[in-house]
C-alpha positions as CSV (number, residue, x, y, z in Angstrom):
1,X,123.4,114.8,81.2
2,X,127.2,114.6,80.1
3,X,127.5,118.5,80.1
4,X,126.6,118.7,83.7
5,X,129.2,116.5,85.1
6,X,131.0,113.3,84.8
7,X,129.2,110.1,83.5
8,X,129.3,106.0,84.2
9,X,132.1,104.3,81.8
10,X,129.5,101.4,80.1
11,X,132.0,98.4,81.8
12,X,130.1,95.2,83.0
13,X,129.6,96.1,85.8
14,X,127.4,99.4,85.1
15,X,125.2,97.2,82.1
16,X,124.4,94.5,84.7
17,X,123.5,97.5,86.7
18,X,121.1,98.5,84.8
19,X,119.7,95.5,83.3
20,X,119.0,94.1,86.4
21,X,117.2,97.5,87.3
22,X,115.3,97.1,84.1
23,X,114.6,93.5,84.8
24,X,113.6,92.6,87.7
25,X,111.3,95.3,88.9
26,X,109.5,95.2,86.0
27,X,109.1,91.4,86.4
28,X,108.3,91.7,90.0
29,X,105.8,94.8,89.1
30,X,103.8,92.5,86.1
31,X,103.5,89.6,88.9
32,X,102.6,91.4,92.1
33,X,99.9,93.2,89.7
34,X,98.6,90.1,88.5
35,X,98.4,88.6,91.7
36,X,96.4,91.3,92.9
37,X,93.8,91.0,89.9
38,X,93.5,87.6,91.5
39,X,92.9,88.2,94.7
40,X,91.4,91.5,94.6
41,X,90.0,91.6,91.5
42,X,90.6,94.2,88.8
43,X,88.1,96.8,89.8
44,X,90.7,97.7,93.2
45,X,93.4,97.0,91.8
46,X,93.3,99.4,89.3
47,X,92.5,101.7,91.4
48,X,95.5,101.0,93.5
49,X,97.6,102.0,90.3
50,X,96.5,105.7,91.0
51,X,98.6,105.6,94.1
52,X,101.4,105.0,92.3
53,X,102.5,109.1,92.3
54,X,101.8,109.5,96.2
55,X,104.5,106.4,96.7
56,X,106.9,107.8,94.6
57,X,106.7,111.3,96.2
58,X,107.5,109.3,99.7
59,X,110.5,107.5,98.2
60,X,111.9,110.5,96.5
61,X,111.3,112.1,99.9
62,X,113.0,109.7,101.9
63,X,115.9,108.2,99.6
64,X,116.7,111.1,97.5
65,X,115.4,113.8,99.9
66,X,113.6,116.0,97.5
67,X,111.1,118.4,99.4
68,X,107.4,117.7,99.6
69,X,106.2,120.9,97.7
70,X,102.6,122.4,98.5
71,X,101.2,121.4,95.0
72,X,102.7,118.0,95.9
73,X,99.8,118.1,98.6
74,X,97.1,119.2,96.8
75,X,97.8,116.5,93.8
76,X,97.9,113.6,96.8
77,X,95.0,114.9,98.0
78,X,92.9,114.9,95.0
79,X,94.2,111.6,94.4
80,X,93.4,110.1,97.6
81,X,89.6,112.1,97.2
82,X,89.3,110.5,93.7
83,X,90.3,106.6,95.0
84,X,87.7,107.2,98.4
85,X,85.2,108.6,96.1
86,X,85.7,105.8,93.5
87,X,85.3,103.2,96.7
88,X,82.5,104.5,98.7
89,X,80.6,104.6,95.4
90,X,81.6,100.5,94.7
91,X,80.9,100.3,98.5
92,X,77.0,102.0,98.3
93,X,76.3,99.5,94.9
């Protein structure tokens, strides 16, 4: 990345940065997933980590502004097929 243009000086500032980046979402990640093994149980929550690329398609979208590509689409949709399929078949047991 340093070829392509200028880079962050590593000051305080910049290492809290990213240590709190580091930090906290992961900390907030690990408890929000283990509170919804608890509530939910782990059979739909782990199928609630599959929808983990669709999300971060929207937020590249919106914050970053990337474009929403066709295959981007097609892999949502088979994502979204593979989680209703996965829950109609819990749902029919």
């Amino acid at each position: 990345e340093a070829s392509t243009g200028p880079t962050l000086g590593l000051d305080g500032r910049t290492v809290g940065a990213v240590l709190f980046l580091a930090l906290v979402p992961a900390v907030g990640a690990y408890q929000s997933y283990g509170y919804a093994q608890r509530v939910l149980g782990p059979g739909p929550t782990s199928l609630g980590m599959y929808l983990g690329p669709i999300y971060v398609a929207l937020i590249a979208f919106v914050v970053i502004g990337e474009p929403i590509r066709f295959y981007h689409w097609i892999g949502g949709a088979l994502i979204l097929l593979g989680v209703w399929r996965a829950v109609g078949a819990r749902s029919r047991r």
